[in-house]
C-alpha positions as CSV (number, residue, x, y, z in Angstrom):
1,X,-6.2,-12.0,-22.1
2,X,-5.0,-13.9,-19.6
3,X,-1.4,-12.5,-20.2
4,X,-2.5,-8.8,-19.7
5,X,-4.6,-9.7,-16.3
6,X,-1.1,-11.0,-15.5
7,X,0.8,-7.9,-16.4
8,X,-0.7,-5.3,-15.2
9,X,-1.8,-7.1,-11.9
10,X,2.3,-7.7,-11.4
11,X,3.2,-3.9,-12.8
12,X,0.3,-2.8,-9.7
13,X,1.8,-5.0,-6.8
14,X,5.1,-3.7,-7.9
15,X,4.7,0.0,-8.0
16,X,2.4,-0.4,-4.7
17,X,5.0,-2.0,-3.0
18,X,8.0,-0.7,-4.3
19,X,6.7,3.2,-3.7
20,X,6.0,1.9,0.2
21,X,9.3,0.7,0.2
22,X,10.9,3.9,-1.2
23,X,8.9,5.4,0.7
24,X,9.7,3.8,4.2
25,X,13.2,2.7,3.5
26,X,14.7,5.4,1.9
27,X,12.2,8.7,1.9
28,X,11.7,8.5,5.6
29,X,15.1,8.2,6.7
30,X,16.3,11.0,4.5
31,X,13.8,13.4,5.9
32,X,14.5,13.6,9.6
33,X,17.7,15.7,7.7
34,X,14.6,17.9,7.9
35,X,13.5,20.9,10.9
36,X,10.1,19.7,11.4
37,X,7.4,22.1,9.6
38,X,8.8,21.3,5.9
39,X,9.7,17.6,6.6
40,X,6.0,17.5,7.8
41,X,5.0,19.4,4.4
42,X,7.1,17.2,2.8
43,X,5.4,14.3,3.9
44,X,1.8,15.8,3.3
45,X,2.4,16.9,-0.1
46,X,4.0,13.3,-0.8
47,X,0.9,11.2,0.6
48,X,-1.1,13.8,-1.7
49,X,1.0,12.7,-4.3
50,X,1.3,9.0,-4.3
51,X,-2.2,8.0,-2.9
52,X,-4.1,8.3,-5.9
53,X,-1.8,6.4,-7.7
54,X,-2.2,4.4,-4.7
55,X,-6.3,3.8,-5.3
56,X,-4.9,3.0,-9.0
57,X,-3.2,0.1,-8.1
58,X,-5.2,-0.8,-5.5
59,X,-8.6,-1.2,-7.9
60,X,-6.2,-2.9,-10.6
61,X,-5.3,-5.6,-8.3
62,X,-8.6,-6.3,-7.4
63,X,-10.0,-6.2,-10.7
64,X,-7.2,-8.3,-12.4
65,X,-6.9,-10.5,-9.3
66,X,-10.1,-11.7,-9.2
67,X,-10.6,-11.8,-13.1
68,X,-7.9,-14.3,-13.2
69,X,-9.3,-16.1,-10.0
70,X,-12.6,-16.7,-12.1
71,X,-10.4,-17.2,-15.3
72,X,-8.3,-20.1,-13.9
73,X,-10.2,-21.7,-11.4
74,X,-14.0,-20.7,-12.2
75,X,-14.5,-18.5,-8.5
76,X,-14.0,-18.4,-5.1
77,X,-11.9,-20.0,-3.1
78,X,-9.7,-20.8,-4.9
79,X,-6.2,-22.4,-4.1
80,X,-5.1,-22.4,-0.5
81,X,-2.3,-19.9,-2.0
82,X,-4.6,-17.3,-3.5
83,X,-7.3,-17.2,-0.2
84,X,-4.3,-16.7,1.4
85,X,-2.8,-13.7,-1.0
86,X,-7.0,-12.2,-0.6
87,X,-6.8,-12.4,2.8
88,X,-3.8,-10.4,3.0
89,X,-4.4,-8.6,0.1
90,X,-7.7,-6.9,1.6
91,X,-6.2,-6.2,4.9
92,X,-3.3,-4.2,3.2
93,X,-6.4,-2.5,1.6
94,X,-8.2,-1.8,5.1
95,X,-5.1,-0.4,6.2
96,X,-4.6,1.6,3.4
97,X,-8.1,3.2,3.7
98,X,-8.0,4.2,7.1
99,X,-4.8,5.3,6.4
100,X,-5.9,7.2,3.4
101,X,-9.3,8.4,4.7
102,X,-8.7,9.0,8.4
103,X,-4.6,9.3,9.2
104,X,-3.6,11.5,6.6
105,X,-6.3,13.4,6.7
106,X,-5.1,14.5,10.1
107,X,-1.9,15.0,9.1
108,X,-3.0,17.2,6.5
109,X,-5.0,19.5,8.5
110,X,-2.5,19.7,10.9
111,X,-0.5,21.1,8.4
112,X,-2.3,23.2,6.7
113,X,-2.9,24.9,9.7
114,X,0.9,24.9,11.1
115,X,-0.2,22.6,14.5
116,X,3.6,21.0,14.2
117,X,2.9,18.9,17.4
118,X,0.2,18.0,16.0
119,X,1.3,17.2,12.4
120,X,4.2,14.9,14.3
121,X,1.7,13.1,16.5
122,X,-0.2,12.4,13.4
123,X,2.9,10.7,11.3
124,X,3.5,7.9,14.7
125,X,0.2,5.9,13.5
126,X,0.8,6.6,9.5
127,X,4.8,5.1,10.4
128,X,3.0,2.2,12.0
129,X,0.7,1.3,9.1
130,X,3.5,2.0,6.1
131,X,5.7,-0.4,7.8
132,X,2.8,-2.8,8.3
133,X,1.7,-2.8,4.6
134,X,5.0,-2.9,3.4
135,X,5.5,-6.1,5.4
136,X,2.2,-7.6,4.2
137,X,3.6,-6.8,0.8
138,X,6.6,-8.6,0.9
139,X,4.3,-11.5,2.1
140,X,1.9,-11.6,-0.1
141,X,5.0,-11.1,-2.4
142,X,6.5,-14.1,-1.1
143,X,3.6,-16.2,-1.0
144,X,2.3,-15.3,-4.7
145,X,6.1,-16.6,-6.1
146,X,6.3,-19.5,-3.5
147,X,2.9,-20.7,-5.2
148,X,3.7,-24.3,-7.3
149,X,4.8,-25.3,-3.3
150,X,2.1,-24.1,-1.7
151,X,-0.7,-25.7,-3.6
């Protein structure tokens, strides 16, 4: 049991991440090849995509995260490590649902109803907050591996 926890909490962090990196590092870049109106469809229809896979991982890693919390150490706190990893771990959630439930939802009906300016304005916040949870994710990354030294 323990193993699976282990699995799929890893196989969520990694696709989470590793679409926010794609996303941010390579996706982004790519589309100012783009005249505004479809790289801001492009972008709309993406988010749409990803961000229920998104709630996916996001429900996994709380689920399996805290099963193995109560699994390994019998509840909360924990190991300095892991309040640290829930700490971070629930702000890159915050982020993610304001994001999700507020942001995009701008962008979206900016789209839809061809407001360009207004789709563009909406992507300087959503930039802000992808490069800020892909940051946290590399730390909480960092700090999850680095754990036998952090105690």
């Amino acid at each position: 049991m323990n193993a699976l926890i282990s699995i799929l909490h890893s196989l969520a962090a990694i696709l989470w991440i590793g679409g926010i990196f794609f996303a941010f590092m390579v996706l982004r870049p790519v589309s100012t090849m783009l005249e505004p109106p479809p790289r801001l469809q492009l972008w709309s229809a993406v988010f749409a995509r990803f961000f229920p896979w998104v709630w996916v991982f996001v429900t996994t890693l709380v689920v399996t995260g805290y099963a193995d919390l109560y699994i390994r150490f019998g509840g909360l706190p924990g190991p300095g490590y892991l309040v640290a990893m829930q700490v971070i771990g629930w702000v890159m959630i915050i982020l993610f649902a304001w994001l999700a439930f507020v942001l995009v939802g701008r962008l979206h009906r900016a789209v839809r109803e061809q407001r360009w300016p207004d789709a563009a304005a909406a992507m300087v916040p959503i930039r802000r907050i992808i490069a800020t949870n892909l940051l946290l994710g590399i730390l909480i990354t960092v700090v999850g591996v680095a754990r036998p030294v952090l105690g």
